[in-house]
C-alpha positions, -999 to +999 in steps of 0.1 A: +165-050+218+196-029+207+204+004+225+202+033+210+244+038+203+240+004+189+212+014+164+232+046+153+264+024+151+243+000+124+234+030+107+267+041+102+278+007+090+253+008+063+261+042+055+296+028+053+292+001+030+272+015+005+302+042+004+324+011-004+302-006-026+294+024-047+330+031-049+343+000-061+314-025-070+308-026-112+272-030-104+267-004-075+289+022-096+265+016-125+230+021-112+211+055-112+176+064-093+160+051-125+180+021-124+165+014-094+132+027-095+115-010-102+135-027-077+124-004-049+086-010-061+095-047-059+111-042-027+081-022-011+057-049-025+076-081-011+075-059+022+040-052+020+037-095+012+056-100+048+034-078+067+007-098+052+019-130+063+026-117+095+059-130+093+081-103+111+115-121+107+107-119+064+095-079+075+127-075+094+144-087+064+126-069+034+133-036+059+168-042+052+162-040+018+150-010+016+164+004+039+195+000+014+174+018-014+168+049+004+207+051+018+214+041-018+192+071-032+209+094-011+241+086-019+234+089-056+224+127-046+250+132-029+272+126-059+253+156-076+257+177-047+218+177-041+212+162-011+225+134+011+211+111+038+217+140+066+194+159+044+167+137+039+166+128+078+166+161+086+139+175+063+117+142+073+123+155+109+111+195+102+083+182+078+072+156+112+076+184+139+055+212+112+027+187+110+026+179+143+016+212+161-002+192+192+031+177+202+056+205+192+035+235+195+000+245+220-023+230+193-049+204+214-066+180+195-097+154+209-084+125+185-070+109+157-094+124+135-086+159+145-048+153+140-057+137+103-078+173+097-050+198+110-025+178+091-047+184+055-051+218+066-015+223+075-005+210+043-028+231+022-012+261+038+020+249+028+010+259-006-003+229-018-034+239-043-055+208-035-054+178-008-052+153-035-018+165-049-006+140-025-020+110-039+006+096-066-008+091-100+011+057-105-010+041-074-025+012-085-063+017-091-076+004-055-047+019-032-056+050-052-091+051-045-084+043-011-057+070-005-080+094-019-111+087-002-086+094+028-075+127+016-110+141+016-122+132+046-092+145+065-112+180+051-146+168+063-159+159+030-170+124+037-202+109+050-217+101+084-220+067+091-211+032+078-248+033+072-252+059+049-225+044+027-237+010+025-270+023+010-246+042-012-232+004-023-266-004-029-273+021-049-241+020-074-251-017-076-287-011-090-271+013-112-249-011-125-271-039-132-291-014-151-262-009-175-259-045-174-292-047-191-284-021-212-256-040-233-230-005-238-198-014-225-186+016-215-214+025-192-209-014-177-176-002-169-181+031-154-209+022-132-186-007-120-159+016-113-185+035-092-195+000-072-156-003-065-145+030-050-179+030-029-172-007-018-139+010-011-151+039+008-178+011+028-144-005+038-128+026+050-158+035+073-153-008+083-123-002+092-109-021+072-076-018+044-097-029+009-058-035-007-048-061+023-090-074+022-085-085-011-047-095-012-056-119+017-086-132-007-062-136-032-036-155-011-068-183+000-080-190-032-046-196-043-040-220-013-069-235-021-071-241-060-035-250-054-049-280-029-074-285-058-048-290-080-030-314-058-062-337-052-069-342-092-034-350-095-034-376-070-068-389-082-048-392-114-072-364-130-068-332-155-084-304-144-094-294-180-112-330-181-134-329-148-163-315-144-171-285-117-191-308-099-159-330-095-141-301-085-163-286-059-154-318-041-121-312-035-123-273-032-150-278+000-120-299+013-097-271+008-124-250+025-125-274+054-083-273+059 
C-alpha cells in the first residue's frame, strides 16, 4: 500500500489537474454544481453497484470518480470565494472530532449503540429542531425509510426485539389484506406502504441493509430471466408464445446454476 507522503502527493495531483482542466478544458470551464448534480448521483449509484458485486478493483475505480466530483465541487466554490477543498476537509474534520466526544474528549461509551445515541443527541444540541432533518427528502422511498428508522432509534424510540417487530409485520399484513378485500385503492396503498417500512424496520433489527437485500434480488432474477431468455432462444422459442409451464423449465435450471 502507498505511504502516507505518497497519498498526499496523489491528492495534490488531483487537486492539480482539476486546476488545469478547469482552466482550460471547454467542458470543465462550462459545468456548474447543477451541471453536475445528476452525474454525481450516477456516480454514487455505479459505486454503490461495485460494492455490490464485490468487485473492489470497479470500487477503486468508481472512488476515483467521485472523488473528482467532490474536488470538482470545491473548486467551483472556490471560484465564488465560498469555500475550497481546505475548507471542506477541515470542517469534515471539526464536525468528526465534535461528534466523537469518546475519542477526543472523557465521554465513555459501552458500544456502538451508545456512540449512535450521543451522536443524535450531540446533533440535536447543535441546533438541529428534530433528528430527522438529516434524512434528505430526495432519498429514494426504501433508503428513506431505512435512514429514518435509523434516526429514531439512535434517540431510543424503537422497539425491543426482532420479535416484537416481526409480529408487527404480521400485523400490517392482515391489515393490508383487509383493504385488499375492501376494493379502495388508496387504503390498498397506504396499508402497503405500512407492510414496507415495517418489513424495513424487521430488516434493520436482522441486520440486514433492505436497499442492498433487494438490489441483490434484483440482480438474480435478472441473471436468471436473462438465462431464460437464452434457453427459448436456443430452443428456437418466443417467450410471448410459451407457456409458463414451458418456462418454469428453464428458470429451475437458472435456479440450479
Amino acid at each position: 500500500m502507498n505511504s502516507r507522503k505518497a497519498q498526499i502527493e496523489a491528492f495534490e495531483r488531483l487537486l492539480t489537474i482539476m486546476d488545469e482542466l478547469r482552466e482550460q478544458c471547454p467542458w470543465d470551464r462550462k459545468q456548474t454544481m447543477q451541471t453536475l448534480r445528476h452525474l454525481t448521483i450516477e456516480e454514487t449509484y455505479e459505486l454503490g453497484d461495485a460494492i455490490l458485486d464485490n468487485d473492489l478493483q470497479e470500487v477503486k475505480k468508481e472512488l476515483g470518480d467521485l472523488l473528482l466530483h467532490i474536488v470538482f465541487y470545491a473548486r467551483i466554490g472556490s471560484e465564488s470565494g465560498d469555500f475550497d477543498m481546505a475548507d471542506v476537509a477541515n470542517d469534515i474534520c471539526e464536525k468528526l472530532i465534535h461528534r466523537h466526544p469518546h475519542i477526543y474528549g472523557d465521554v465513555k461509551v459501552q458500544d456502538e449503540e451508545e456512540v449512535k445515541k450521543n451522536w443524535e443527541n450531540i446533533k440535536l444540541r447543535e441546533g438541529k429542531k428534530s433528528v430527522l432533518e438529516g434524512v434528505p427528502g430526495s432519498l429514494p422511498a426504501l433508503v428513506k425509510a431505512n435512514r429514518i428508522q435509523d434516526k429514531v432509534a439512535g434517540v431510543g424510540f424503537d422497539w425491543e426485539e426482532p420479535r416484537q417487530v416481526f409480529q408487527k409485520v404480521q400485523e400490517e399484513l392482515a391489515e393490508l389484506q383487509q383493504e385488499v378485500g375492501s376494493g379502495s385503492a388508496d387504503a390498498i396503498e397506504a396499508e402497503f406502504g405500512d407492510v414496507l417500512f415495517s418489513m424495513v424496520n424487521y430488516a434493520r433489527f436482522l441486520d440486514i441493509n433492505p436497499e442492498n437485500a433487494l438490489e441483490r434480488t434484483n440482480k438474480k432474477f435478472i441473471k436468471r430471466f436473462q438465462y431464460l431468455e437464452k434457453r427459448a432462444k436456443e430452443a428456437g422459442k418466443s417467450l410471448k408464445d410459451m407457456s409458463l409451464t414451458e418456462m418454469d423449465v428453464f428458470w429451475e435450471e437458472a435456479k440450479k446454476l
